[in-house]
Legacy VTK file of the C-alpha trace (Angstrom):
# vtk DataFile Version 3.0
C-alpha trace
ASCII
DATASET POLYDATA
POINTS 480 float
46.177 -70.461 -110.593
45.955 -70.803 -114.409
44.874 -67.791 -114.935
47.557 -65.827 -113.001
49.974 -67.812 -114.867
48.372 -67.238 -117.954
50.974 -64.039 -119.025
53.564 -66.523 -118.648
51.903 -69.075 -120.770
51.205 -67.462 -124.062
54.455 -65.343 -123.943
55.708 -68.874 -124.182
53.190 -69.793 -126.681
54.022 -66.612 -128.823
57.732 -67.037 -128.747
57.778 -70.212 -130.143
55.508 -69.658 -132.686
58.040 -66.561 -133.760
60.802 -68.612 -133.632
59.222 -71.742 -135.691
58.014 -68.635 -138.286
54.107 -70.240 -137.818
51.198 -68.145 -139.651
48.607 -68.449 -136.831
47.836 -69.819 -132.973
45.023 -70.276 -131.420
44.796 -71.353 -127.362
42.148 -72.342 -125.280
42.811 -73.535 -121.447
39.379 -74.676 -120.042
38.770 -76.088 -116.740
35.231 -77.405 -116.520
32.714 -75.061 -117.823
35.116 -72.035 -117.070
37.581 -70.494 -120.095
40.729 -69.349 -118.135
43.306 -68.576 -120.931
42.176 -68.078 -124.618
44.143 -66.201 -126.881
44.822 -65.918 -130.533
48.195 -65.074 -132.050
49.445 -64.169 -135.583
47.517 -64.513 -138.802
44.503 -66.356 -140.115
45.684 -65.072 -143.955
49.278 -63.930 -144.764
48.438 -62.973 -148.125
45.600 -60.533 -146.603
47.574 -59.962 -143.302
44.234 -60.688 -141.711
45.063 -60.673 -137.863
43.825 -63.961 -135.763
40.847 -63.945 -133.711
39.778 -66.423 -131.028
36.763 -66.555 -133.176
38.457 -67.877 -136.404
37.133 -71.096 -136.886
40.084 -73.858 -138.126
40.003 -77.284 -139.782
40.131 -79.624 -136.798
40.811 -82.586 -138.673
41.206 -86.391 -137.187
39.636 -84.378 -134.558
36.397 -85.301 -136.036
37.009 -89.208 -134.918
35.794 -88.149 -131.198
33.027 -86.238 -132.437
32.225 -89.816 -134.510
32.798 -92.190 -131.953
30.884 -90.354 -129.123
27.499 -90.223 -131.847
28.677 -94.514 -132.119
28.411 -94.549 -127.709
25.381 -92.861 -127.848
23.621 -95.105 -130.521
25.258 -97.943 -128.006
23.444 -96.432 -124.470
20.491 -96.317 -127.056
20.663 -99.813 -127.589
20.901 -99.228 -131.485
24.496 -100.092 -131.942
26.724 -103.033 -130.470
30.824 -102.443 -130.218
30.348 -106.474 -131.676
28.257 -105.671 -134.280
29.663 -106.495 -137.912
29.556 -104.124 -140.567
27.310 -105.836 -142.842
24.866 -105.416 -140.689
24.559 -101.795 -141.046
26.333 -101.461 -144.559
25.354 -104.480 -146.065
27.319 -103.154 -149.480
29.869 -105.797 -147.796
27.637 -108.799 -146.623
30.018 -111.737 -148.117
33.013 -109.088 -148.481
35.888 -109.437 -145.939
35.244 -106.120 -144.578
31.811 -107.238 -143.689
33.188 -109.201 -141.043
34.915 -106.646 -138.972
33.243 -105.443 -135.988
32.125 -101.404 -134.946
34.739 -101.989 -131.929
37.779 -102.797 -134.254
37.055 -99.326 -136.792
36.481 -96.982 -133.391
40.012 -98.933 -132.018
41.864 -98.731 -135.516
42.277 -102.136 -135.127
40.110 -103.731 -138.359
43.192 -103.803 -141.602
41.280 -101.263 -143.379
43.469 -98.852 -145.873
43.991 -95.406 -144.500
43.071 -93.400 -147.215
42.809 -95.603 -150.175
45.017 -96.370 -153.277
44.618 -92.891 -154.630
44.565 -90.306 -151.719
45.876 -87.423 -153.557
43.170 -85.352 -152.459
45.248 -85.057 -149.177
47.988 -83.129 -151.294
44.741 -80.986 -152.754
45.286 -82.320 -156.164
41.287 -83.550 -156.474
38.204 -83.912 -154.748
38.092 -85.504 -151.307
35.898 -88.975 -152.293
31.984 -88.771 -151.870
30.159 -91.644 -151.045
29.873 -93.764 -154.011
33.586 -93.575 -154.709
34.569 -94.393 -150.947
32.315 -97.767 -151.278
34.225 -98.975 -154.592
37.462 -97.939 -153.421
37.294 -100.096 -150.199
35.560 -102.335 -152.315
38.679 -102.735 -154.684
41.217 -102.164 -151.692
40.063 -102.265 -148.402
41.592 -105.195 -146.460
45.168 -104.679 -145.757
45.408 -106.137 -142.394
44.467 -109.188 -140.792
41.844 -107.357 -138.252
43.529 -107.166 -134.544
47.185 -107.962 -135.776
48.322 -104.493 -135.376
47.213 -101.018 -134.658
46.396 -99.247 -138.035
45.144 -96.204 -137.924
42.270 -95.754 -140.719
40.179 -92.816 -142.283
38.318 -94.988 -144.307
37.340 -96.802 -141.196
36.227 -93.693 -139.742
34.030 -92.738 -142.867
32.640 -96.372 -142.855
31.351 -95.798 -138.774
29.951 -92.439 -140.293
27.596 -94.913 -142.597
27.214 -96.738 -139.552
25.688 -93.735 -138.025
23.213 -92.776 -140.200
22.158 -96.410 -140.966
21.477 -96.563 -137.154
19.678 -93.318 -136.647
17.967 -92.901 -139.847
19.479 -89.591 -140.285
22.098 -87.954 -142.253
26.102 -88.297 -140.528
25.343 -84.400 -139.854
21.803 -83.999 -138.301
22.687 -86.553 -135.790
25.569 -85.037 -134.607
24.163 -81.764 -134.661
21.018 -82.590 -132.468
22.651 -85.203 -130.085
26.086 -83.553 -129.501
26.558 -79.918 -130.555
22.986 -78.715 -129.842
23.392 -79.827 -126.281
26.645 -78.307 -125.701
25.464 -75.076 -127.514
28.078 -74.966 -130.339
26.546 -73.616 -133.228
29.411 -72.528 -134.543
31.083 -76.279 -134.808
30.781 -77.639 -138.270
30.931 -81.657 -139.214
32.235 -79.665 -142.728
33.050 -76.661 -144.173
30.064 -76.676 -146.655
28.023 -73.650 -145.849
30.588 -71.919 -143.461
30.924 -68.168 -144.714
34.932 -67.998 -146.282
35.233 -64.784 -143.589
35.031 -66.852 -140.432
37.886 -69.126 -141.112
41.286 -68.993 -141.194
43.014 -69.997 -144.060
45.806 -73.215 -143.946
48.948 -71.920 -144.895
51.555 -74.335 -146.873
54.645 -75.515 -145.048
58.077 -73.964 -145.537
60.237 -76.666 -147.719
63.239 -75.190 -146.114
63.759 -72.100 -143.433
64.317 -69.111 -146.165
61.227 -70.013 -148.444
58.154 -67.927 -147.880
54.172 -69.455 -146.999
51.361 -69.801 -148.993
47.687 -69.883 -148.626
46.086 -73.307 -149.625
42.665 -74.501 -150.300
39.751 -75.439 -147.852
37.523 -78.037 -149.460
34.854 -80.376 -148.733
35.635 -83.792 -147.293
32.271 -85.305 -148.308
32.276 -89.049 -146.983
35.259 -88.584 -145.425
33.900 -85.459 -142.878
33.238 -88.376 -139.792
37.240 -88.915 -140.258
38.636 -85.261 -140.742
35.921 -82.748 -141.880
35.369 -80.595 -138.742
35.803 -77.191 -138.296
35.991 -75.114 -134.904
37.777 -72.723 -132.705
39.637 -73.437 -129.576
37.107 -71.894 -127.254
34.414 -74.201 -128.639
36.379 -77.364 -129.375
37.997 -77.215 -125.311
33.872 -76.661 -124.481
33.435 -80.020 -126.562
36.544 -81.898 -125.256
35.214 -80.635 -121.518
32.143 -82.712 -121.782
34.669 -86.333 -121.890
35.288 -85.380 -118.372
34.357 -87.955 -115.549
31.141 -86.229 -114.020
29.197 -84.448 -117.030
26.808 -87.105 -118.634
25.496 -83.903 -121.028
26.510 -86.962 -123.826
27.547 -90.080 -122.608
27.850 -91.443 -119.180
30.800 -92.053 -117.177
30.660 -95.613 -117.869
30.781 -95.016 -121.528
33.551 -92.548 -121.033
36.272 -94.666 -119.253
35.225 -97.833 -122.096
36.266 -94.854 -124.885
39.153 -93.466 -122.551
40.982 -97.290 -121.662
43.925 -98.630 -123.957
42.450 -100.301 -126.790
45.675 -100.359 -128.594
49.336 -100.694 -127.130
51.110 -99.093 -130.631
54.694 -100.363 -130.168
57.351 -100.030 -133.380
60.536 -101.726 -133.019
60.169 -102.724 -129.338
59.702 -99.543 -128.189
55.616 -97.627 -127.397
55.114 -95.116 -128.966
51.643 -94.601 -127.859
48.159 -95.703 -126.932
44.948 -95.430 -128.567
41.154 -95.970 -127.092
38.058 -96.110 -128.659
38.283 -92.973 -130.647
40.432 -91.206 -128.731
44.470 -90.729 -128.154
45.739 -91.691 -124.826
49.087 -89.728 -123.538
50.596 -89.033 -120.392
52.008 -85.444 -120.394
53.968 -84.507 -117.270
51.955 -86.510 -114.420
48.793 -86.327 -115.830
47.490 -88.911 -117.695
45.204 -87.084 -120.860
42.647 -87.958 -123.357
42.108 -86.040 -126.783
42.998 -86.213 -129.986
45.317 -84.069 -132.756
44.592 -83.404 -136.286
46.410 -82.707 -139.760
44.481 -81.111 -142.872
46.205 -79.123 -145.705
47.739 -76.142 -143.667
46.398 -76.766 -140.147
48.046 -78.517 -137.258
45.999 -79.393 -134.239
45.811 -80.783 -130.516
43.285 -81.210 -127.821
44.512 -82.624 -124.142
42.183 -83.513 -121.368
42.563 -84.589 -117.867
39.515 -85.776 -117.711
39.385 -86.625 -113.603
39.992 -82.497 -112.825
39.083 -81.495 -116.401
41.350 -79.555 -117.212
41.639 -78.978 -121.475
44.415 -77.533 -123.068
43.700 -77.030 -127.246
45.716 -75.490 -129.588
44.711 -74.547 -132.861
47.843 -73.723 -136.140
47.219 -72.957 -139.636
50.093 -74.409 -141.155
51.492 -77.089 -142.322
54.231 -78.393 -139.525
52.606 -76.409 -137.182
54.103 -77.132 -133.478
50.479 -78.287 -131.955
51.753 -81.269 -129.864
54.701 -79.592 -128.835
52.761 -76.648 -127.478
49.602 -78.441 -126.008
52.049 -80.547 -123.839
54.340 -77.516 -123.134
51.206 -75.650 -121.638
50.791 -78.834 -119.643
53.640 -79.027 -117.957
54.322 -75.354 -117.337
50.461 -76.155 -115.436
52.313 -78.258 -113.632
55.067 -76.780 -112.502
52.125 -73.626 -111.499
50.594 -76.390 -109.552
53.734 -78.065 -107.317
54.243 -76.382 -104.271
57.590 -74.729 -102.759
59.261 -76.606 -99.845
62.065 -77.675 -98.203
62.757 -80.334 -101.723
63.599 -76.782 -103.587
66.836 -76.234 -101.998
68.163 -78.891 -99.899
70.049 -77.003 -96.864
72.715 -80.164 -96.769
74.060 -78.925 -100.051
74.937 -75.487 -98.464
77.547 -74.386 -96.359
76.329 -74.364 -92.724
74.664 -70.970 -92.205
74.308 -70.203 -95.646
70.685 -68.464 -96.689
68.517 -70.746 -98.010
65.804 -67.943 -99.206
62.765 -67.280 -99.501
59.704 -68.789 -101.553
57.780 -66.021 -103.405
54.792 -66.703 -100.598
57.579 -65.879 -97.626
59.069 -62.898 -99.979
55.378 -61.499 -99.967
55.310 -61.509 -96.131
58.727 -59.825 -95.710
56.725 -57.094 -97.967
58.699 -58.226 -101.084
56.908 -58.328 -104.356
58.089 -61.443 -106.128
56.523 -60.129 -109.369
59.535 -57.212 -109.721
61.948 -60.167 -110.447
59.925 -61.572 -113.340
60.611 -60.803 -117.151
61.625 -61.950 -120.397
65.235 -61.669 -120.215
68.530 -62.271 -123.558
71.848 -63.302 -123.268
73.870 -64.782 -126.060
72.928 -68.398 -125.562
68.929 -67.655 -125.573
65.993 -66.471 -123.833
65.516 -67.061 -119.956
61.851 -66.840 -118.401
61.308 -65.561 -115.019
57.883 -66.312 -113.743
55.851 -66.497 -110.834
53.793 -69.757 -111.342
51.382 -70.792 -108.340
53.330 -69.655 -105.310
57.148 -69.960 -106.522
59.714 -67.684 -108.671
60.348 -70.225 -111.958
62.963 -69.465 -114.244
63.008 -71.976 -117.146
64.004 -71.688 -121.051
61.227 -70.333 -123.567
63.407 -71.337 -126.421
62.499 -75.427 -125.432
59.982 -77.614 -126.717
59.380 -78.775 -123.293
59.812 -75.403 -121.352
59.354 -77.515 -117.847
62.869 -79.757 -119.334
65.294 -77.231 -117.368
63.261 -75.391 -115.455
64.179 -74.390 -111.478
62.451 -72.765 -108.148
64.462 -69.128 -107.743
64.473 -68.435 -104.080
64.305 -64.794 -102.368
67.487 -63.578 -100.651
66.438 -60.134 -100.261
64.656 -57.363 -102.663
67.674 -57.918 -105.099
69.295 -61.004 -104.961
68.157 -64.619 -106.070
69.774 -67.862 -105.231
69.302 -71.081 -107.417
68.844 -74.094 -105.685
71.733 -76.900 -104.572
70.730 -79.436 -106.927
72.661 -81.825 -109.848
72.949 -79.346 -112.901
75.269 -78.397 -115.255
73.938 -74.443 -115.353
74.795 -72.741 -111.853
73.356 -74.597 -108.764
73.455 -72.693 -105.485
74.804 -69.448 -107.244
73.686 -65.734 -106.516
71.156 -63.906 -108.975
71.301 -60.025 -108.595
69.299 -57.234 -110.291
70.286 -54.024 -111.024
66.945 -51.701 -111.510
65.977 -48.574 -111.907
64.448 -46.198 -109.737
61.118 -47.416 -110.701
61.916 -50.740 -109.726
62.672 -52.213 -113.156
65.443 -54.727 -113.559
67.336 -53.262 -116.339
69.744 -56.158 -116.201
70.640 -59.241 -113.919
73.945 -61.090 -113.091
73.319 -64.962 -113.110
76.333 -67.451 -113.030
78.647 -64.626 -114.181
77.098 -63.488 -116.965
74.645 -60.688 -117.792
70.983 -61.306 -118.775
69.260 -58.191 -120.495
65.729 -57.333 -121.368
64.959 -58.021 -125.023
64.945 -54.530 -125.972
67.993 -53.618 -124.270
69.938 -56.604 -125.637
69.439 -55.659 -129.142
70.349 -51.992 -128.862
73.569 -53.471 -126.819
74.373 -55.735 -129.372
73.112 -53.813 -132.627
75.482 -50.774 -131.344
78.744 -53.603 -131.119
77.968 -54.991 -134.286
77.966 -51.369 -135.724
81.757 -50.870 -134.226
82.981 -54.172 -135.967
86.159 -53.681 -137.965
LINES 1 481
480 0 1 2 3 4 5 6 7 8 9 10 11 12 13 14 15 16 17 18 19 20 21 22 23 24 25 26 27 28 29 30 31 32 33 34 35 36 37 38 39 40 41 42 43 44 45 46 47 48 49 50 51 52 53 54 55 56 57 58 59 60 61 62 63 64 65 66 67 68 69 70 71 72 73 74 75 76 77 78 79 80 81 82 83 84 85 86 87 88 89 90 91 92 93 94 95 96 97 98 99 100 101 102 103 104 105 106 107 108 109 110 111 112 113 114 115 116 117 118 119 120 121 122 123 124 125 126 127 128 129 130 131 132 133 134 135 136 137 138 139 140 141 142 143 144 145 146 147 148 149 150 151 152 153 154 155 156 157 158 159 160 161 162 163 164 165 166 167 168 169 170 171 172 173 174 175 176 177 178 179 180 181 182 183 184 185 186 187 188 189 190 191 192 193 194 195 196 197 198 199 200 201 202 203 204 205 206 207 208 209 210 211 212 213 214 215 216 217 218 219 220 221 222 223 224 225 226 227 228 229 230 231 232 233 234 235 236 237 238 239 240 241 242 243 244 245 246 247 248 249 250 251 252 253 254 255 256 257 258 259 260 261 262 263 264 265 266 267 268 269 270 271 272 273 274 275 276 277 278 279 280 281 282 283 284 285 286 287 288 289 290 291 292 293 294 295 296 297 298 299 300 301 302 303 304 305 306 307 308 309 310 311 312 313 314 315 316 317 318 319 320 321 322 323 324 325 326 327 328 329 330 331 332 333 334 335 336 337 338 339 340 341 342 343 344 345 346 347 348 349 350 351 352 353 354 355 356 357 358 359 360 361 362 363 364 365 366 367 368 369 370 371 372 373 374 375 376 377 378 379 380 381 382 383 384 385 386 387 388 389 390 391 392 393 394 395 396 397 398 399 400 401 402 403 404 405 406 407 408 409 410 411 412 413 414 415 416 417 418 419 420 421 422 423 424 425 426 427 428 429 430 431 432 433 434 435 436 437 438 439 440 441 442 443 444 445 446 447 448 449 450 451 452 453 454 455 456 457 458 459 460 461 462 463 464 465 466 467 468 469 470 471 472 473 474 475 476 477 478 479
């Protein structure tokens, strides 16, 4: 069903990237082991007008934190590492230090005080070296404890660097090799990087800067090292392989941990509420969201020109991740936007789509593109990217109705409606609260071919994109 729907999908996808004037998209919809939609759209280089690949590999950022506290959960089901365990016991830099005292559990939960990023973390902004090793150890040293640990959520890179010691203190091997041999190597993602040391400059797309207002141009910015801080933000991946990652959280593949281990990471560790109000939930390394009616694990990440955001239902596992190269870049908004359009794919026409006590007695109800089909009625002929002067409007078919929704949303699902089949040329909207047109008549005109060269919807004409600008480019020209 995905995959029939997946036209619809990245048209979205594209159109909003167009409109928000974003360098580069990549998208990856996985179920399971199976790739159903992957696409990549724009640029990986402006400057070069290099076109995007689904093989350009992108700074994944905070990302990283799920690769870290999986290798944590494995060093745990090896008996190796304990979610109580204090960090002086594997750093023991901090034995009598008041970071020593906070526990594994409170750095994978965000939940220990420590500083984010330090007192000078103006290598975010590009203006010096990310910190290596030494460095991290005096900074946290000078400035580490902000927090009392478990008074609030407080979300941490420096925490996430100090697990990555963690790591190789437990397994005796560098932050890298372990990952590579206990969680890429089994999945068979060579191309996944803990770091962009050693990845060839032509395999990645470059970040490009955000715009400080609408009329200023782009530019390309660097791609460094993040040295200690890689088990916090230093990975690099494409959507194809980062969904195949994300895949393996679902309940039912213990390829790296085991189910058990997986609903301990995926449970609310932290409530984060600001001002009375949530504003989210965070597990052990992971970010917990509901998204339409599903509720998803994953994570998003932000590096110097790159925007990105996993989702994954992990009881059918289903994985939406989408991949930007610029600053700003609409990640969230698009990963939960393919969600819900899933959704609306996945709910089924019936009797709820237009409610026959809202008509006039014998009025039509129509038909449900399934029903068109058997009257020998293609439901496809209606569908189309169609302009009027207050937007776009979408007309789908997703799973077995006729959707027509707003591409020009955030949340594309926000307005959208089931169009039942009168007859080979007319449409009727549903009888339902709405301040558009409930229970009006939608009719095409078409061509011969069967084309709809325009349609009438709540009085007003919709065109196809090309045939609304030469409309409207030929009245402008006649303006006095």
């Amino acid at each position: 069903m995905v995959r029939d729907a997946q036209e619809a999908l990245i048209a979205w996808v594209d159109l909003r990237r167009r409109q928000l004037r974003i360098a580069g998209v990549q998208v990856c919809i996985r179920v399971g082991e199976e790739v159903v939609v992957s696409a990549a759209l724009g640029s990986a280089d402006l400057e070069r007008g290099t076109e995007l690949t689904t093989r350009h590999l992108f700074r994944i950022a905070s990302h990283s934190k799920t690769f870290t506290a999986t290798a944590i959960m494995q060093l745990r089901e090896d008996g190796l590492v304990g979610l109580d365990d204090r960090l002086e016991e594997w750093v023991q830099e901090f034995e009598g230090h008041p970071l020593g005292s906070i526990t594994v559990r409170e750095l994978l939960g965000h939940q220990a005080g420590v500083v984010r990023d330090g007192d000078a973390s103006d290598y975010w902004q590009l203006m010096e070296d990310f910190p290596g090793r030494e460095r991290l150890l005096e900074m946290l040293t000078e400035h580490g404890v902000v927090l009392v640990p478990n008074a609030h959520f407080k979300y941490t890179n420096f925490g996430y660097a100090l697990l990555g010691l963690v790591i190789e203190r437990a397994s005796g091997r560098s932050y890298a090799e372990f990952v590579r041999e206990r969680i890429l190597d089994p999945l068979g993602l060579d191309r996944v990087h803990p770091d962009i040391d050693d990845v060839p400059p032509q395999e990645c797309a470059w970040g490009h800067s955000m715009r400080i207002d609408g009329d200023d141009d782009t530019f390309v910015v660097g791609n460094p090292s993040t040295h200690a801080l890689a088990p916090a933000t230093g990975f690099v991946a494409d959507a194809e392989d980062l969904s195949a990652y994300a895949a393996a959280h679902a309940f039912g593949d213990t390829r790296l941990i085991s189910d058990g281990t997986k609903r301990l990471m995926q449970r609310p560790e932290s409530f984060i509420v600001r001002r009375g109000e949530e504003q989210g939930r965070y597990g052990l390394g992971l970010v917990l969201e509901k998204v339409g009616k599903r509720h998803t694990v994953g994570h998003s990440g932000g590096f110097p020109g790159f925007i990105t955001r996993t989702l994954l239902d992990p009881t059918d596992g289903l994985v939406v991740c989408v991949l930007t190269n610029q600053a700003g870049g609409p990640a969230s908004e698009l990963a939960a936007g393919l969600i819900r359009l899933i959704g609306l794919a996945l709910e089924k026409s019936g009797p709820e789509a237009a409610s026959s006590s809202a008509w006039p007695e014998g009025t039509p109800l129509g038909m449900s593109a399934q029903e068109a089909r058997e009257e020998g009625i293609d439901p496809a002929s209606f569908t189309g990217r169609f302009l009027s002067s207050w937007g776009h409007t979408d007309i789908r078919v997703l799973g077995d109705r006729l959707i027509v929704f707003s591409p020009d949303l955030a949340d594309p699902a926000d307005d959208a409606e089931e169009l039942r089949i009168l007859d080979a040329d007319t449409l009727v909207t549903p009888a339902e609260p709405g301040f558009g047109a409930p229970g009006e008549r939608w009719h095409a005109t078409r061509e011969p071919s069967g084309r709809i060269t325009s349609l009438r919807a709540g009085g007003g004409t919709l065109l196809p994109e090309e045939e609304f600008r030469r409309v409207h480019r030929s009245r402008s020209a006649r303006r006095v």
